[in-house]
C-alpha positions as CSV (number, residue, x, y, z in Angstrom):
1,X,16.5,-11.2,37.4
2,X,19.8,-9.7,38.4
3,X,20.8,-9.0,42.4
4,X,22.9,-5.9,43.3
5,X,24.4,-5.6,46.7
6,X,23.9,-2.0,47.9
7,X,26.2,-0.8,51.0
8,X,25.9,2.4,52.7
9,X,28.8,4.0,54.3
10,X,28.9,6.8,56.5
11,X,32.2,8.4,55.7
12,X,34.2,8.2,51.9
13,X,37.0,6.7,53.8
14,X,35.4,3.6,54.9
15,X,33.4,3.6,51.3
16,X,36.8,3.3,49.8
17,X,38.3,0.9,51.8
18,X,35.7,-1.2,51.0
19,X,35.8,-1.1,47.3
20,X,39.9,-1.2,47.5
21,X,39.1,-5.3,49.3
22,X,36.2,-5.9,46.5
23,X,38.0,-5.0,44.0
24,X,40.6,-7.7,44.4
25,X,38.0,-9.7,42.9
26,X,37.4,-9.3,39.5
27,X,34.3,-10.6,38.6
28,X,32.5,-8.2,40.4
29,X,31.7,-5.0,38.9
30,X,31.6,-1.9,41.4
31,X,29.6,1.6,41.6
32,X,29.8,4.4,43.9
33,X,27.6,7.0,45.2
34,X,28.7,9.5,46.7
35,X,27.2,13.8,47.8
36,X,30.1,15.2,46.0
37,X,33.1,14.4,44.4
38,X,36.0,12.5,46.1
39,X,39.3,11.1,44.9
40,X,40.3,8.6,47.7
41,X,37.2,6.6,46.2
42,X,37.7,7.1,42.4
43,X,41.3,5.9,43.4
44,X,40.3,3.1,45.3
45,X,37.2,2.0,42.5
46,X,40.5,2.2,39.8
47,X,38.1,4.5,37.9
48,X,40.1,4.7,34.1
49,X,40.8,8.8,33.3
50,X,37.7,10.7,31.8
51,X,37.6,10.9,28.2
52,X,36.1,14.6,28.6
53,X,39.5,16.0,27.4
54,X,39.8,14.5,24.4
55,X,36.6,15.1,23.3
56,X,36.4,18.7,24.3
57,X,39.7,19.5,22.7
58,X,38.4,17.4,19.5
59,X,35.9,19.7,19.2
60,X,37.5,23.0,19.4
61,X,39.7,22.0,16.9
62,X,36.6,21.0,14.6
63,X,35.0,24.3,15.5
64,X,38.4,26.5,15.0
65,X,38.9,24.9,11.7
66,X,35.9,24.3,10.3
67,X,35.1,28.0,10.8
68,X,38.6,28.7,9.1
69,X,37.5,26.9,6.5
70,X,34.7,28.3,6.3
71,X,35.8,32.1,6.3
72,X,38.9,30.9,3.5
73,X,36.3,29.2,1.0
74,X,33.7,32.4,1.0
75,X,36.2,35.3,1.3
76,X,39.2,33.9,-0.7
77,X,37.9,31.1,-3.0
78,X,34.2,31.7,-4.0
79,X,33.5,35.5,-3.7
80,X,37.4,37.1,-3.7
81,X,37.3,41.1,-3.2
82,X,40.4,43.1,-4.0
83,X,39.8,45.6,-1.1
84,X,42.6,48.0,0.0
85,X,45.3,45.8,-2.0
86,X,45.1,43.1,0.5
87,X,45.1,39.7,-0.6
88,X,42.2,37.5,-0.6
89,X,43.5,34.9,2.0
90,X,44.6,37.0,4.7
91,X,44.7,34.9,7.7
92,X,44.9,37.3,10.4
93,X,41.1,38.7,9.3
94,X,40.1,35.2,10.0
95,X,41.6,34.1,13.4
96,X,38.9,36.1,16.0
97,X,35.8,34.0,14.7
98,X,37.8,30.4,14.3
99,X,38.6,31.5,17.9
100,X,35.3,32.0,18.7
101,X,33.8,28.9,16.9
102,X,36.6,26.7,18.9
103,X,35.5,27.8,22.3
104,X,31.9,27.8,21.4
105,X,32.4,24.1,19.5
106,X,34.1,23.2,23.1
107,X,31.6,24.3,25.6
108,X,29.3,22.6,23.5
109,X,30.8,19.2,23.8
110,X,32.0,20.0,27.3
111,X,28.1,20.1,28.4
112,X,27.0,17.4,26.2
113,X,30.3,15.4,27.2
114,X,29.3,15.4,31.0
115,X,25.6,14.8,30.6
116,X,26.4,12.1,28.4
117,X,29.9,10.2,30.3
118,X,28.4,11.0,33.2
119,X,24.9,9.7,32.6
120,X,23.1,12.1,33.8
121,X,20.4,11.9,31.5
122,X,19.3,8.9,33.1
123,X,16.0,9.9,35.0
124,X,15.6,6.5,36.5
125,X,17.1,3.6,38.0
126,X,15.9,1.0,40.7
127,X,18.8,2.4,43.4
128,X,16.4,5.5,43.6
129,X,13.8,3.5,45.6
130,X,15.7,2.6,48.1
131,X,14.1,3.9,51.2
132,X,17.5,6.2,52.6
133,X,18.8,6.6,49.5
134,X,18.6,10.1,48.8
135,X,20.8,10.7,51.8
136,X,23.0,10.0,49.2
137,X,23.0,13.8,48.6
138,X,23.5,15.0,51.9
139,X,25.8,13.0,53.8
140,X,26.1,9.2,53.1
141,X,27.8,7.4,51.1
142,X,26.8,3.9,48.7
143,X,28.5,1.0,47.3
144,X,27.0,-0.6,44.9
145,X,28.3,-4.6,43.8
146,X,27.1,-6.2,41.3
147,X,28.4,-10.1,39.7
148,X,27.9,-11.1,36.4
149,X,26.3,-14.9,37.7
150,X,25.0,-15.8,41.1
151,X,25.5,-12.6,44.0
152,X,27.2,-14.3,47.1
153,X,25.7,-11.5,49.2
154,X,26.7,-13.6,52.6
155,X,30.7,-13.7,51.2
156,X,30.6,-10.1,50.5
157,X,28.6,-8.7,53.7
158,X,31.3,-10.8,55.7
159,X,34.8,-9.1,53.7
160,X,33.5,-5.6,54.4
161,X,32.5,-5.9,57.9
162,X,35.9,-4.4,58.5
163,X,34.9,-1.1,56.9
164,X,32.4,-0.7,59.2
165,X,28.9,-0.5,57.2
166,X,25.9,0.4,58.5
167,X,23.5,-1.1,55.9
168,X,23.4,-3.7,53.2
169,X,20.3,-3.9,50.8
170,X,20.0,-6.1,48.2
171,X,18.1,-5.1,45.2
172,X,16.4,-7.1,42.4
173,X,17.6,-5.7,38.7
174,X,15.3,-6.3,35.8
């Protein structure tokens, strides 16, 4: 049975003061909750950059060019017509649907990039029992600590007193 520390904060900056003195220790591993988005807290959890890009831009260029080659192999190399003189290959015919399949292949992996990085396909967890805890998406704000061993709860209540929290819960992880 694993313990988690849960800490709720009233304001972002005291949630990230708070995980800026935590995270001086490295065994612990740290989690935030937050209503919406705010970057004095990713800052001060040392969150690494989001993968998102890479992945999106990935797959636009599989989209763009797989269409491409797509379009090349049925117009120009299975099934060539001699229309109008033009050459089989011409590239410029072929550039508004790779287009099209880039940005589609993008969005794609865009929407399936966030639900996935940023597990939101998760429907459960234990933190959603917390009696309070949908405050979370209104107005308060959570910490949530957890150790890889033993949770000195008592250490940890007693470095973030200075942050001013108004709750700790500790919460038993199967």
């Amino acid at each position: 049975m694993k313990t988690s520390l849960l800490v709720e904060f009233a304001d972002a900056g005291a949630l990230a003061s708070a995980a800026r003195a935590l995270r001086r220790r490295p065994e612990l591993t740290l989690d935030a909750y937050t209503p919406y988005s705010c970057e004095e807290v990713r800052e001060a959890l040392a969150l690494p950059p989001s993968r998102l890009p890479l992945v999106v831009f990935a797959a636009a260029c599989l989209g763009a060019g797989g269409a491409y080659g797509l379009e090349w192999y049925t117009t120009a190399y299975q099934y060539p017509l001699d229309v109008g003189g033009r050459p089989p290959h011409m590239p410029l015919a072929f550039v508004p649907i790779s287009f099209e399949m880039g940005v589609l292949a993008a969005a794609l992996a865009a929407f399936v990039g966030v639900l996935m990085l940023g597990k939101l396909v998760k429907l459960w967890d234990p933190v959603f029992e917390i009696p309070g805890f949908e405050a979370v998406s209104v107005d308060r704000f959570w910490l949530r600590v957890d150790a890889p061993g033993e949770l000195d709860a008592a250490a940890i209540e007693a470095e973030l007193e200075a942050a001013r929290p108004i709750r700790f819960l500790l919460l038993e992880v199967s």
